[in-house]
Each structure stands twice: as C-alpha cells, then as structure tokens.
BAFI-3210 file (N, C-alpha, C; in Angstrom, 3 decimals, decimal comma, padded with zeros to 6 digits):
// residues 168
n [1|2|3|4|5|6|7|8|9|10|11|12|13|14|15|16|17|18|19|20|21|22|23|24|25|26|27|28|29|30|31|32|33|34|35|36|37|38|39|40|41|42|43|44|45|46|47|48|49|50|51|52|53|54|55|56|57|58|59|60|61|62|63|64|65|66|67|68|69|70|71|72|73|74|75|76|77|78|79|80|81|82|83|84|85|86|87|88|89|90|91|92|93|94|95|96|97|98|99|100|101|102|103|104|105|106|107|108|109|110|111|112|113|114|115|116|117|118|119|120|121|122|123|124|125|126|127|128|129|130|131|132|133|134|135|136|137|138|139|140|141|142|143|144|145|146|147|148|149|150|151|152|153|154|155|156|157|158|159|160|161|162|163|164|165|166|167|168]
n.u [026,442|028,512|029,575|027,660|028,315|030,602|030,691|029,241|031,124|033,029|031,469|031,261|033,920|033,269|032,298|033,846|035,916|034,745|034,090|036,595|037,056|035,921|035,799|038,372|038,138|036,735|038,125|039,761|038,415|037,807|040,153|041,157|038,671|039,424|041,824|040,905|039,451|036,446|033,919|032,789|030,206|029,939|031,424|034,016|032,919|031,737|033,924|034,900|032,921|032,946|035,500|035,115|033,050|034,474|036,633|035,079|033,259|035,410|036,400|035,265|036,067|038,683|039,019|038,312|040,556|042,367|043,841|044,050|045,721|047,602|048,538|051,116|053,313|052,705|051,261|053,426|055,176|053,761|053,346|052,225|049,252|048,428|048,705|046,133|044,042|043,866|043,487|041,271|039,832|040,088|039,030|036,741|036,179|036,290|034,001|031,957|032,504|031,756|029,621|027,710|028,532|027,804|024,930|024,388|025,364|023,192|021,122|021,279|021,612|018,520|017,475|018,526|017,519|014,745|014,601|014,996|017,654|020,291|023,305|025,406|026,992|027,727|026,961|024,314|023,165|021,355|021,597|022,016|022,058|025,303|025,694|024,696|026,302|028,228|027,243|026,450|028,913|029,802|028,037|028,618|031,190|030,844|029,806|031,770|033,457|031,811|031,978|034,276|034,802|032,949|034,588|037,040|035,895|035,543|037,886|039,281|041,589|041,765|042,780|046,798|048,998|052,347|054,567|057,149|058,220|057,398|057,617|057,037]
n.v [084,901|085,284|087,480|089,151|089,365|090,055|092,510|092,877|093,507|095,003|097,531|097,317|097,394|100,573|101,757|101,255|102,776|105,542|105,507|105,691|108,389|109,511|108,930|109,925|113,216|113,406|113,098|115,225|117,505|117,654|118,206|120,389|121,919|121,820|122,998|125,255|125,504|124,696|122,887|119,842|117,749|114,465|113,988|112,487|109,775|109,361|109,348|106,847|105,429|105,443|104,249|101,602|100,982|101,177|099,083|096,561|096,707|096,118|093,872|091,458|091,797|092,284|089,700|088,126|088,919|088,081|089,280|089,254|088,796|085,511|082,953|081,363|079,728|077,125|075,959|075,806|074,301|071,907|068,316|068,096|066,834|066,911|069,664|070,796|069,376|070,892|073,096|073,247|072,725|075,023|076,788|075,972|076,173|078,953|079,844|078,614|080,382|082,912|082,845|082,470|084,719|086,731|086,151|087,133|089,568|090,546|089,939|091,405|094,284|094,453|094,007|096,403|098,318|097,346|098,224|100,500|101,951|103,496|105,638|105,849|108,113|111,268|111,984|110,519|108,862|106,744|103,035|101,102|102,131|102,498|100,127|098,443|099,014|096,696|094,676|094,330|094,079|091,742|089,990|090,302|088,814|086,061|085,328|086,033|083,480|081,561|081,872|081,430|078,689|077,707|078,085|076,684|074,047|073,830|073,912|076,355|078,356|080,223|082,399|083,135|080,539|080,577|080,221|079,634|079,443|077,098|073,415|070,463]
n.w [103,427|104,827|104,262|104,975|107,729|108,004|107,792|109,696|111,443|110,937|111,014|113,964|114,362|113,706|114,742|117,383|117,384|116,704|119,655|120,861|119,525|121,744|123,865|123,801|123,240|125,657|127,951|126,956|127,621|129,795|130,959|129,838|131,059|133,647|134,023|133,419|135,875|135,659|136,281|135,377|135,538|135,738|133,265|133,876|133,922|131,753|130,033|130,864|130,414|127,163|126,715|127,623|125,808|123,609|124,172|123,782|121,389|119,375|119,905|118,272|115,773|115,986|116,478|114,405|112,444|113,181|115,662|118,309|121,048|121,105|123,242|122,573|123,529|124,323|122,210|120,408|120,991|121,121|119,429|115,116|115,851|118,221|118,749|116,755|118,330|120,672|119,907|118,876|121,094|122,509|120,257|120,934|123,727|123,814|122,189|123,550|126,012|125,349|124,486|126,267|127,904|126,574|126,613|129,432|129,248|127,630|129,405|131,629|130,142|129,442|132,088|133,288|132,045|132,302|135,089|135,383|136,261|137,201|136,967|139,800|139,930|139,195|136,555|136,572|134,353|132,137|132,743|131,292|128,552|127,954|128,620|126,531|124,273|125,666|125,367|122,338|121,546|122,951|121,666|119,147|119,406|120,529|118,044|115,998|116,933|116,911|113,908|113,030|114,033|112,292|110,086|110,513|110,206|107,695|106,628|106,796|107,989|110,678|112,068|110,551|110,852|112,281|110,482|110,627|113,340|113,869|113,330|111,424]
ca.u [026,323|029,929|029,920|027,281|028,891|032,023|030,158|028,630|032,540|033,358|030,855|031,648|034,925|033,460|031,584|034,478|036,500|033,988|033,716|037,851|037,182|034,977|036,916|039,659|037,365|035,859|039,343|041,163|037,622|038,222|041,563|040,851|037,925|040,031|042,686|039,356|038,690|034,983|033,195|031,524|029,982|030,221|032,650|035,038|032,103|031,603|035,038|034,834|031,649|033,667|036,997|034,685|032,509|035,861|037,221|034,022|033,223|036,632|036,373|034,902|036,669|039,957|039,138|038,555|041,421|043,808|044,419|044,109|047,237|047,923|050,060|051,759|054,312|052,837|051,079|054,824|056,021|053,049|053,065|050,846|048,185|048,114|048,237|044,958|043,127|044,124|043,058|040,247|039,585|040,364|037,668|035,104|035,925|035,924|032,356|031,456|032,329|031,725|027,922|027,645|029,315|026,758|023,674|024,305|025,728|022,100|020,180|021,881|021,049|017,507|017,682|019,109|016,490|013,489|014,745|015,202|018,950|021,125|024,250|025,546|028,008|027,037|025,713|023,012|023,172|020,607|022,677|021,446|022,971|026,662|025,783|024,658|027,871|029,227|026,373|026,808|030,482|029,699|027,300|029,590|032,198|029,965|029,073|032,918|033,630|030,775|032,233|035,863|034,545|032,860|035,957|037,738|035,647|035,560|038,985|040,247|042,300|041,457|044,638|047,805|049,997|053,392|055,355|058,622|058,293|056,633|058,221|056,133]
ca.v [085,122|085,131|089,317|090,451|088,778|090,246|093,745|093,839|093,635|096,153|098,594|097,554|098,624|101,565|102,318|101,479|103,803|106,641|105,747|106,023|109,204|109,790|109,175|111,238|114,457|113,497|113,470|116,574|118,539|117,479|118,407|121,722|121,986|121,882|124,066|126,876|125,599|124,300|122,174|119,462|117,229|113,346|114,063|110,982|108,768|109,192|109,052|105,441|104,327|105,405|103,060|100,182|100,525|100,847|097,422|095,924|096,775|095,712|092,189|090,623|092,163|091,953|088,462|087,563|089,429|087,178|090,322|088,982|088,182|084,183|082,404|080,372|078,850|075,492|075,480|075,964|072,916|070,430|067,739|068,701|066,405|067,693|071,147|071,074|069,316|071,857|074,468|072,900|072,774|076,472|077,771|075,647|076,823|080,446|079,681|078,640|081,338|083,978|082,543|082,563|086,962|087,493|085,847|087,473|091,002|091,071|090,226|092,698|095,266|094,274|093,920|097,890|098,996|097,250|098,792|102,205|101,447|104,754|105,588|106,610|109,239|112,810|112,168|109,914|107,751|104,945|102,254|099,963|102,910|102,408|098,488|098,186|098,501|095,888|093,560|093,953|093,700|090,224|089,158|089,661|087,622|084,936|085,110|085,503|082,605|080,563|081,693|080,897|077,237|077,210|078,122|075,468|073,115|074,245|073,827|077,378|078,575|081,578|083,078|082,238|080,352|081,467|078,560|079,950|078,823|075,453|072,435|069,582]
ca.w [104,856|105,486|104,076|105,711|109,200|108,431|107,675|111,269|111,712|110,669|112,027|115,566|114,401|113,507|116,201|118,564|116,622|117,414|121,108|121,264|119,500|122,158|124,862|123,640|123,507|126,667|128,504|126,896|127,984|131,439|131,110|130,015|132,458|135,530|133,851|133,367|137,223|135,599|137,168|134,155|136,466|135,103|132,399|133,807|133,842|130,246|129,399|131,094|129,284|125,962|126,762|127,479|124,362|122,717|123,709|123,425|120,218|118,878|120,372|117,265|114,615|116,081|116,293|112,519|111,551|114,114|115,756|119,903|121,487|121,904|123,873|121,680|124,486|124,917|121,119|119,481|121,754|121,222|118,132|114,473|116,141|120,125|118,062|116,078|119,298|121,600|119,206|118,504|122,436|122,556|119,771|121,396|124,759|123,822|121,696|124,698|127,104|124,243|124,411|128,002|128,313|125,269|127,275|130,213|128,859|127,321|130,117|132,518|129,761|129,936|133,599|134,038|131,293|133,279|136,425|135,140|136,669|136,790|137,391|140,711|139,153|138,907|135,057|136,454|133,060|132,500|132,299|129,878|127,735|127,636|128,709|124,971|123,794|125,631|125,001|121,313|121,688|123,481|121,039|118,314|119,883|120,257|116,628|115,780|117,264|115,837|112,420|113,327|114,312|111,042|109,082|110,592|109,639|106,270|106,261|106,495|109,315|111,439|112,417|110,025|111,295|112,096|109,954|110,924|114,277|113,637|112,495|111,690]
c.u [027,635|030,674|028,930|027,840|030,371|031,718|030,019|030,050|032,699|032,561|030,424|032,676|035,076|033,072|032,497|036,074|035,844|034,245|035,111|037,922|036,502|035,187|038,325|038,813|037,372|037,542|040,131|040,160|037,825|039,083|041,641|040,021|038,763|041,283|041,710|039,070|037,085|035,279|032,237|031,289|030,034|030,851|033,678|033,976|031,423|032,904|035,110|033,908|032,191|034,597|036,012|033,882|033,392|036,023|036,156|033,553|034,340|036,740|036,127|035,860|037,926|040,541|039,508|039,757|042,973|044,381|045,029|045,507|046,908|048,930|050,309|053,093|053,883|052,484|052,422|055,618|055,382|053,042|051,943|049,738|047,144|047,427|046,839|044,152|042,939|043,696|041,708|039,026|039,332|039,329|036,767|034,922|035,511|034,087|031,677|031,198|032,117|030,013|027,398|027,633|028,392|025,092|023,354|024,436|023,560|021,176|020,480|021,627|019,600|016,766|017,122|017,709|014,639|013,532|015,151|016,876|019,792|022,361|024,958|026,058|027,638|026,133|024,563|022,569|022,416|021,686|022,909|022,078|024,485|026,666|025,221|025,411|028,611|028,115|026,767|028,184|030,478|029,186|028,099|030,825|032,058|029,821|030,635|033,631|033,020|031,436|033,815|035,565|033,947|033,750|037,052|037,092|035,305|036,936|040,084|040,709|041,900|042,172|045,460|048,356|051,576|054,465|056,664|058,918|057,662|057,357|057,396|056,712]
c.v [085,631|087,023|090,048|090,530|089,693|092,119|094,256|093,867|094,567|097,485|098,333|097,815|099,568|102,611|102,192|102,968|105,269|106,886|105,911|107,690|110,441|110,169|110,053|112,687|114,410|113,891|114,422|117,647|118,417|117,840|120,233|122,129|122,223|122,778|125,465|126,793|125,316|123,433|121,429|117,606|115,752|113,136|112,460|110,018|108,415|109,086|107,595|104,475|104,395|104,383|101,811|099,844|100,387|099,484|096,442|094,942|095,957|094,314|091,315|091,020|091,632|090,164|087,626|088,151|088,879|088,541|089,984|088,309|086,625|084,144|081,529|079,159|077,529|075,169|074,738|074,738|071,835|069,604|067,890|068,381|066,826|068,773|071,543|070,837|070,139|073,445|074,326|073,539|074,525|077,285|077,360|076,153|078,191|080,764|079,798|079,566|082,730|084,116|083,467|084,279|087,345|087,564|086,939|088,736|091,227|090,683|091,102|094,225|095,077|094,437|095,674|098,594|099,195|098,474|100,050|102,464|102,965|104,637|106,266|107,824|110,320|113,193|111,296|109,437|106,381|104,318|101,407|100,814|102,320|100,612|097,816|097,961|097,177|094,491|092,925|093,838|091,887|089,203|088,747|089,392|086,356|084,590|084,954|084,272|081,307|080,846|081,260|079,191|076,602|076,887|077,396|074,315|072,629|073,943|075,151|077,821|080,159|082,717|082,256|081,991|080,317|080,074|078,701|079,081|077,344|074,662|071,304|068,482]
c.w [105,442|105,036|104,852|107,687|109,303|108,321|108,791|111,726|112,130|110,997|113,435|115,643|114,317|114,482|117,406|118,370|116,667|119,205|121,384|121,426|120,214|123,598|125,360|123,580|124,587|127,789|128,250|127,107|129,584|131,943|130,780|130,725|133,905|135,285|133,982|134,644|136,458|135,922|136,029|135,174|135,179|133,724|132,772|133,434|132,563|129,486|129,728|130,488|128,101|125,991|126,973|126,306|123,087|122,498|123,351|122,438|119,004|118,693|119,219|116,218|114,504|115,936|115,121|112,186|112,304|114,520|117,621|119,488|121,874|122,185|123,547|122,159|124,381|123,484|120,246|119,848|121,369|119,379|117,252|115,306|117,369|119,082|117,586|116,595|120,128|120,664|119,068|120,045|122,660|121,642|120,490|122,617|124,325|123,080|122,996|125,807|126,617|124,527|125,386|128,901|127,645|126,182|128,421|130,111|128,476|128,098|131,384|131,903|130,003|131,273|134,275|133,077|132,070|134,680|136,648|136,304|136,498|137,395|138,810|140,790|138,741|138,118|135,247|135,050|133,117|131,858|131,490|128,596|127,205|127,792|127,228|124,411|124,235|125,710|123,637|121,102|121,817|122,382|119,352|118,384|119,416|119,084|115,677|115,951|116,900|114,153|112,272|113,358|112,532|109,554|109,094|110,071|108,634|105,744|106,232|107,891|109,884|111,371|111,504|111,243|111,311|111,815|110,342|111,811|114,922|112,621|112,861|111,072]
res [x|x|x|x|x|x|x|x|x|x|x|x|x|x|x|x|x|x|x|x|x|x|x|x|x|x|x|x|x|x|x|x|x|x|x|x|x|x|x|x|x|x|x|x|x|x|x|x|x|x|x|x|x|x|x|x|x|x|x|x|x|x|x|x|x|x|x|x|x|x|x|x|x|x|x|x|x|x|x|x|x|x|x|x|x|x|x|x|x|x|x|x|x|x|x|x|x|x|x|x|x|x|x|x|x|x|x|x|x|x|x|x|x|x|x|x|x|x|x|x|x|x|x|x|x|x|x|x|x|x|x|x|x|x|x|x|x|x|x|x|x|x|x|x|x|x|x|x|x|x|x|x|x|x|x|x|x|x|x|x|x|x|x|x|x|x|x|x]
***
C-alpha cells in the first residue's frame, strides 16, 4: 500500500510540474501578446489556475519527502518528551485540518460542477475545472498526513531530524 500511496505522489508531482510548465507558457504568451499589441482574452486567468494547481498538487509530496518549511523555534527548545507530544499534536492537527480542506475542496468542486459555475474572467472557465486540482491536491494531503501518522506509529519518523541542533 505504502508504493502505490507514494506513486499517487509522485504524479501530483507530476502533474504540478506540468501546470508550472503551464504557467510559464501561459505568462511569456501574454508577455509577448502585449508586445504584438494582441489582445488573448483570459490568458492571466489561466496563468492563475496553473500557479494554484501547481502548489496544490505539490502539497502531498512535498510533505513525505519533509520538504514544508517548520518552525523549529519552540520544538529545538522543548524537552525529548514535550518534543514527541507536540509533534504528535501537530500531525494530528494537520490530519485533521488536511481532512476538513479535502472535504470541503471536493464539495465546492461538486457544488461549481452542479451549478454549471463559470468564471467571471473573459475565458468563462467552468470552474470545477481548475478547482480539481486543488481538490486533489487537498485530498492528497489528507492522505499524506494519514500516512505520516501511520509511520509514526510504526515507529518511523517523517521528517529527519536535525540532530545537530538537538540535544537530548
């Protein structure tokens, strides 16, 4: 279970890795567009649905691979024991609010899909479109996070930890 989990990983890395490369087109046509004086009507508004299916997408991956920034200020101060509760505290919250962005990301797609939902923005874009991305972004958060919780309690650690700066 624990390869094909880390598979859908990796092709929301790959897929956010498209939508960068997607974003970057979409912005150096815009950019030549207004140098030509054309006129490409919702061009930004697809360069903006690209950058959010970017980070989205990323969200899980970056996760397993201890890639998110922590703030290690109060961890690096507190005793082994605080340390591993407060971490503990910290996957379950984020499980938690990982769930919660996932639930709701996919009933807001649902939502915009029912309601034939468009975009106000020149390209008139159903919106449930680009809100896909950040559904499945959400959902594999959520699911990152459920496997992070499991790997602790397996015994294996998520993120190394940076022993340098820890004395126990």
């Amino acid at each position: 279970m624990d390869k094909l989990v880390l598979q859908f990983f990796r092709l929301l890395l790959a897929l956010a890795s498209v939508a960068m490369l997607a974003a970057f087109a979409s912005v150096s046509l815009g950019v030549m567009a207004r140098l030509m004086r054309w006129d490409i009507p919702g061009l930004d508004a697809y360069a903006g649905y690209a950058i959010a299916a970017a980070l989205f997408l990323a969200l899980p991956g970056t996760l397993v691979r201890g890639e998110h920034i922590r703030v290690t200020l109060v961890l690096d101060r507190l005793p082994a024991g605080w340390r591993r509760g407060f971490e503990w505290w910290c996957l379950l919250a984020g499980l938690a609010l990982s769930l919660y962005t996932a639930w709701y990301a996919g009933q807001l797609v649902w939502i915009s899909h029912l309601t034939h939902d468009v975009s106000p923005a020149a390209d008139a874009t159903p919106l449930w479109l680009p809100q896909l991305a950040m559904a499945l972004g959400c959902i594999g958060l959520a699911l990152a996070f459920a496997q992070a919780v499991i790997w602790r309690l397996s015994g294996r650690e998520l993120i190394a930890a940076d022993t340098a700066a820890r004395t126990e």
